[in-house]
C-alpha positions in Angstrom: 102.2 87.8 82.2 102.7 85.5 85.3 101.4 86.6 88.4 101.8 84.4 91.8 99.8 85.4 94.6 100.4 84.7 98.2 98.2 85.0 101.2 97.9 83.1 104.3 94.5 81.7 103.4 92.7 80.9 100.2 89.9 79.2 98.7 88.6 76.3 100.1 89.9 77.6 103.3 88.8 81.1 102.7 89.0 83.5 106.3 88.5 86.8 106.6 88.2 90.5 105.0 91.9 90.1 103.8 91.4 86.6 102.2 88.2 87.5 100.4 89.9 90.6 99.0 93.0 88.3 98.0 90.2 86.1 96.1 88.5 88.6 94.0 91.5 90.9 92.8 93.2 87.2 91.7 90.0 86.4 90.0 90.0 90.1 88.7 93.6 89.4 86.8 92.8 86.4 85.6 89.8 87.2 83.9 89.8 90.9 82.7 93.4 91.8 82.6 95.2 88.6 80.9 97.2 87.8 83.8 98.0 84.0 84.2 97.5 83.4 88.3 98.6 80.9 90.5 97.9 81.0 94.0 100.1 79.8 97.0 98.8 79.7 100.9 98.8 77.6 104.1 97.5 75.1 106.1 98.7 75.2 110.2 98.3 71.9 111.3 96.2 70.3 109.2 98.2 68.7 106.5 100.8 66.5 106.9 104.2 68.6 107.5 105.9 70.1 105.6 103.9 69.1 102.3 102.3 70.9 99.4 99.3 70.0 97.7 98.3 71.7 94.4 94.8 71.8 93.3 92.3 73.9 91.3 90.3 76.8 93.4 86.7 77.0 93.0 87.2 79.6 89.9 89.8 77.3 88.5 92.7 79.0 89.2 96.2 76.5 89.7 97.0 76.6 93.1 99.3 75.1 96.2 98.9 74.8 99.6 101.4 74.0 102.0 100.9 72.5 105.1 102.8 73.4 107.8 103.4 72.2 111.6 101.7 74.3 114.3 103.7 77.2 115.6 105.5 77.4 119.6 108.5 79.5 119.0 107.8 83.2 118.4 110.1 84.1 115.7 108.3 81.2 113.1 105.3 83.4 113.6 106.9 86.2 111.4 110.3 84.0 110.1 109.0 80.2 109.2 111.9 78.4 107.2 109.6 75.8 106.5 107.7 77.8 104.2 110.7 79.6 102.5 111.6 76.5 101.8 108.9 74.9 99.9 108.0 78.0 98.6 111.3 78.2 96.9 110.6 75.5 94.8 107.3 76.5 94.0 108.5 79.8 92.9 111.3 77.9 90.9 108.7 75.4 88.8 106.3 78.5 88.9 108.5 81.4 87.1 106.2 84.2 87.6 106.6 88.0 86.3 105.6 89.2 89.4 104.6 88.2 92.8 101.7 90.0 95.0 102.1 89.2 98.7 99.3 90.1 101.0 98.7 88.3 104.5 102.0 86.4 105.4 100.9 85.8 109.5 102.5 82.4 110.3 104.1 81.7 106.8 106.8 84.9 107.5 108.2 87.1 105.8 111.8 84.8 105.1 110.4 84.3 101.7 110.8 87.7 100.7 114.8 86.8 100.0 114.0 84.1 97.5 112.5 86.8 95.7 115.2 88.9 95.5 118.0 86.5 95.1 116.1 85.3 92.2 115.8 88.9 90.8 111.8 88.6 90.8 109.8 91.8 91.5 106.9 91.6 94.4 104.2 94.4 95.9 103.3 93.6 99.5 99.7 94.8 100.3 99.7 96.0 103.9 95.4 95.0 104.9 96.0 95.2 108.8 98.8 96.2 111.7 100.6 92.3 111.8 103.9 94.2 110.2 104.3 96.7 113.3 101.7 94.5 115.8 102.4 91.0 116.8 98.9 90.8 118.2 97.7 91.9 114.6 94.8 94.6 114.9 96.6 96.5 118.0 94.2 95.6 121.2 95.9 94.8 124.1 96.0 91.2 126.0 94.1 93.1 128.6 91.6 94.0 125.2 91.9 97.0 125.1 92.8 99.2 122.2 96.4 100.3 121.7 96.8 104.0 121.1 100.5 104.0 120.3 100.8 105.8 116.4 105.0 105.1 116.4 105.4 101.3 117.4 107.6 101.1 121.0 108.5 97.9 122.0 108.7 98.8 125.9 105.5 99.5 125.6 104.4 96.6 123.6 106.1 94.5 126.6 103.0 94.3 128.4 100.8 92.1 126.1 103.8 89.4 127.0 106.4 88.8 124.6 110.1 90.3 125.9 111.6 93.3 124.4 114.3 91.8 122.6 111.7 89.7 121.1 109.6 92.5 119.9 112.5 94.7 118.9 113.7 91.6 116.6 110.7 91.2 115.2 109.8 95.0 114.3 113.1 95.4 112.9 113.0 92.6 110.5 109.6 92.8 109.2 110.4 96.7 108.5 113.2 95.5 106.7 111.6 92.7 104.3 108.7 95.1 103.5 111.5 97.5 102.4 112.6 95.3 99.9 109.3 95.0 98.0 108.5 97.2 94.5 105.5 98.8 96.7 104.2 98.3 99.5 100.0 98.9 99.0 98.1 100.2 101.6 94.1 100.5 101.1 93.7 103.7 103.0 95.4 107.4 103.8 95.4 106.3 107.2 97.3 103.1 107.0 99.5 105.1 105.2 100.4 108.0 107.7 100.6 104.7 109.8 103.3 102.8 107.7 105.1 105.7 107.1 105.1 107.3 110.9 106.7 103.4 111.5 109.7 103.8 109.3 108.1 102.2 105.9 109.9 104.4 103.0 107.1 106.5 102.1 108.3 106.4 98.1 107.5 102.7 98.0 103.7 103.8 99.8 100.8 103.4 97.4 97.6 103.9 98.2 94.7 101.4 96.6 91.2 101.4 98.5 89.6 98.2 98.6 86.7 97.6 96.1 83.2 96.3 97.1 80.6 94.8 94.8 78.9 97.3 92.6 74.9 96.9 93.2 73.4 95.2 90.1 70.1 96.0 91.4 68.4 99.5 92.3 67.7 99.9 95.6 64.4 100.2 96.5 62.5 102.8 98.3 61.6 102.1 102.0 58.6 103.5 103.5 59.4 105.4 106.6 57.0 104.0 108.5 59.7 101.6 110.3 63.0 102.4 110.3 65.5 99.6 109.9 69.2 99.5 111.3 71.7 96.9 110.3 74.3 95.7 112.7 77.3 93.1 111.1 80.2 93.5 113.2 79.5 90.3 116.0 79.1 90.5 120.3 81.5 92.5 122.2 83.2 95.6 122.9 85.4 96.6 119.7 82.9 96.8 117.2 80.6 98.8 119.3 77.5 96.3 120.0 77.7 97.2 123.6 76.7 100.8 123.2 74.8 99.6 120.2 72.4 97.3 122.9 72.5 100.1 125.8 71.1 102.8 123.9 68.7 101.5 120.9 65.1 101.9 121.5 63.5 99.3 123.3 60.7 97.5 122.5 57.4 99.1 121.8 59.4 102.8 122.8 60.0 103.7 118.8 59.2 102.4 115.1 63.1 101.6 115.1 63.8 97.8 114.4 67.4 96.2 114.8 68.8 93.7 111.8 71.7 92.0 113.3 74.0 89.5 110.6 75.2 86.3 112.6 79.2 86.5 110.8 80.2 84.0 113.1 78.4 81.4 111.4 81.2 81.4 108.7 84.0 80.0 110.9 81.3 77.5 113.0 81.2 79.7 115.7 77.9 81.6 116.1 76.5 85.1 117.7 73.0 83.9 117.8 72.3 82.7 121.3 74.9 85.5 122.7 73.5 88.0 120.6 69.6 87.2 122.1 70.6 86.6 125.1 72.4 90.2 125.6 69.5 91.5 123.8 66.0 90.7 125.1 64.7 94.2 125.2 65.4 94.9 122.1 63.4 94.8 118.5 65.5 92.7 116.3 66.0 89.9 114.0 69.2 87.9 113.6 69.9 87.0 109.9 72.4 84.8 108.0 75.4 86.3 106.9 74.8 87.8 103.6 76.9 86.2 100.3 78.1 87.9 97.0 74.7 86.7 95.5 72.5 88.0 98.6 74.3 91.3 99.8 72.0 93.9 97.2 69.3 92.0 99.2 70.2 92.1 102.6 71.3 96.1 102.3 67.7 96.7 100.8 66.2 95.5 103.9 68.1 97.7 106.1 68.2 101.8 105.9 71.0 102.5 108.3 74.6 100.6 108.9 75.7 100.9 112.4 79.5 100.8 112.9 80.2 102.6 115.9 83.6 101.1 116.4 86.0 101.6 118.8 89.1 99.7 116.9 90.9 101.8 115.0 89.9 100.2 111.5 92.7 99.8 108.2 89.8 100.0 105.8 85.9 98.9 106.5 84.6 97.0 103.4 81.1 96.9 105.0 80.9 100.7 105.5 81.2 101.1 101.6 78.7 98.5 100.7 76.2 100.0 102.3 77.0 103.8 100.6 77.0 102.5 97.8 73.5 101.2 98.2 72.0 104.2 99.7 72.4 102.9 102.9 73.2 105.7 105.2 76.1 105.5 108.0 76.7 105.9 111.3 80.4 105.0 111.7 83.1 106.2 114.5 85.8 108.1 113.4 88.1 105.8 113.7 91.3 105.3 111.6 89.6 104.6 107.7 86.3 103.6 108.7 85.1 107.0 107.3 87.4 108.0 105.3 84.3 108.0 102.4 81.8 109.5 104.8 80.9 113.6 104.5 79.0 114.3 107.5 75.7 115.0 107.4 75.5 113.8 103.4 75.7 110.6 103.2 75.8 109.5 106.5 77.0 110.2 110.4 80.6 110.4 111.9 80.7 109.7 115.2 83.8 112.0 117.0 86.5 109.5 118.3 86.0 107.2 120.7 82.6 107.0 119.8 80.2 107.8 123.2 77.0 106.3 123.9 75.5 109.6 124.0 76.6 110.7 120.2 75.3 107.2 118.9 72.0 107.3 120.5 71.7 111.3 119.6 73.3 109.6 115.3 70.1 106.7 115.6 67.5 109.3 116.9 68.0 111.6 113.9 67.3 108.9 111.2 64.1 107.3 113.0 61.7 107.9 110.3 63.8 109.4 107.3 63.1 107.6 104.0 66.2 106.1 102.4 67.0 108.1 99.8 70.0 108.9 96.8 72.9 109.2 98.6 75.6 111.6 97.2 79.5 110.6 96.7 78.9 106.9 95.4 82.2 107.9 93.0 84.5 108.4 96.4 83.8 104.0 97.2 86.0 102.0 95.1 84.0 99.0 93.2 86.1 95.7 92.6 86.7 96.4 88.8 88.0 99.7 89.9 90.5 98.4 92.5 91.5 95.5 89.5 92.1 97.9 87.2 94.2 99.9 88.8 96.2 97.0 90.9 96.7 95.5 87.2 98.1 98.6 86.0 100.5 98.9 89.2 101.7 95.5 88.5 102.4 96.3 85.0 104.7 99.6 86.3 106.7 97.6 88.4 107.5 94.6 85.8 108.2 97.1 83.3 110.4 99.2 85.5 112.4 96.1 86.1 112.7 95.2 83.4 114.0 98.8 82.0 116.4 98.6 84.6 117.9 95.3 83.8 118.1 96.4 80.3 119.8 99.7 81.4 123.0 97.5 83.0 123.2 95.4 80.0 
């Protein structure tokens, strides 16, 4: 079976939580579950416009990326005719089964009708707010995070675009996604989400993201120091700004903070902001951690911090750290702990997170030993989340294909 993936990034330009999960369930089809994959994605502004190149990704999948002008008008944003138009010849010399759409920010969503005028079946998955959210992860322009649950565009108004803008685009995006097999969503949050927003809630499936299963024990750390682990960058949103007003300073507690620099990924690192915003603190800033080095940077730590004040559509850190005993601390905010019991396996924080319940969360682990942790089956691995997406896939070709058959 054919299977034609599309995402806003890919390898080499991989970006992103979204992107790496793109990457590893099209690597998943195309080596345990016999589907042949080809990729499409994008390059803004840095390829001569419009063109495509095709090439080979790093695990040697057939691929095209298209390069496209950069973006002025807001409708291109979520409607670019450029790429519906080369896309419709890729999908024309392609002929896939099926087509899995995830990230489409920038390329649009005007590609979904070459789909259906040429009768091919397609699953969106949903990883973040862009269908209902023009600013993508719902904070404000002001930065502050949006608490609307059903999407108004007179309230949306103030992060700047007009209201007939925003009604246009919330009303067609809603539209194209209802046109898809499924729509897959990776938590029961973003589902009550989609479907509180008008997304037909028989078309909703929910598939958590997977993490990598540990291929190594984890091993058993004194108690003698007790190491917290910090990944989500400088600033408000993630929570480093409680995180830096209420650890234990210096010399005040055996309590040591491990800090991963992410930034370094996209050339843009935390370090210096990090130390500077830090200097009475005990901590270390670390590399961010690969595929190859993540059993080894969650053995050095014995509990994740992600007191987050974003509501989050998943939290792929969160689960790699449960599943390698790594206990918790994470706001209750949107999924972030949805695989969190209170108290077991880790600490929810009551939503929006205080400074006072996160210092009370890091003062009750100072000096437990990391330990088993119960409910490892409740976190998805990446072979689970394969199998399963290959099997969905599979439904909705065969369902087609029954129903083609059935007007013959």
């Amino acid at each position: 079976m054919k299977l034609l993936v599309v995402n806003i990034f890919f390898d080499p330009l991989s970006f992103g939580g979204a992107t790496i999960v793109a990457e590893q369930m099209a690597d998943q089809m195309s080596r345990r579950h016999g589907f042949e994959v080809v990729v499409v994605s994008a390059r803004i502004g840095y390829l001569p416009a419009a063109s495509v190149v095709r090439h080979r990704t790093r695990s040697g999948l057939e691929a095209f990326n298209v390069g496209l002008p950069f973006i002025a008008d807001f409708p291109t944003h979520y409607d670019n005719p450029r790429f519906t138009a080369q896309f419709r010849e890729i999908l024309d010399y392609v002929e896939p089964d099926i087509v899995h759409v995830h990230c489409v920010q920038d390329i649009g969503a005007g590609f979904f009708d070459v789909l259906v005028e040429r009768n091919v079946p397609f699953v969106v998955s949903v990883h973040d707010f862009w269908w209902v959210c023009e600013r993508q992860f719902m904070i404000t322009a002001a930065g502050d995070v949006c608490e609307q649950r059903v999407i108004d565009p007179g309230v949306c108004v103030r992060c700047g675009a007009s209201r007939p803008q925003l009604e246009r685009r919330l009303t067609y995006l809603k539209g194209q996604l209802a046109k898809a097999d499924l729509v897959i969503v990776p938590s029961r949050f973003v589902a009550g989400y989609a479907a509180d927003n008008g997304i037909p809630a028989d078309k909703l499936v929910i598939l958590p993201h997977g993490v990598p299963a540990p291929s190594l024990a984890p091993p058993r750390r004194s108690p003698e120091e007790t190491v917290f682990g910090f990944v989500g960058g400088p600033g408000l949103h993630k929570g480093w700004d409680m995180i830096r007003n209420v650890f234990p300073r210096k010399g005040t507690s055996p309590a040591h903070l491990l800090i991963v620099d992410a930034g370094q990924r996209v050339g843009q690192p935390w370090r210096d902001r990090l130390a500077r915003e830090a200097t009475h603190l005990d901590m270390t800033i670390v590399p961010p951690y690969k595929p190859s080095t993540i059993d080894s940077f969650f053995s050095e730590i014995d509990v994740l911090l992600v007191p987050s004040i974003v509501r989050e559509s998943f939290g792929l850190t969160a689960r790699e750290a449960l599943l390698r005993d790594v206990w918790v601390i994470a706001a209750d905010a949107g999924a972030l702990a949805e695989d969190i019991v209170d108290g077991e396996n880790g600490a929810v924080l009551p939503y929006p997170p205080t400074e006072s319940a996160l210092a009370a969360a890091i003062e009750a682990r100072i000096g437990k030993p990391k330990e088993p942790l119960p409910y490892k089956e409740k976190v998805f691995t990446i072979e689970r989340q394969g199998k399963e997406l290959a099997a969905l896939l599979s439904k909705v070709v065969d369902t087609r294909q029954r129903k083609l058959l059935g007007k013959q």
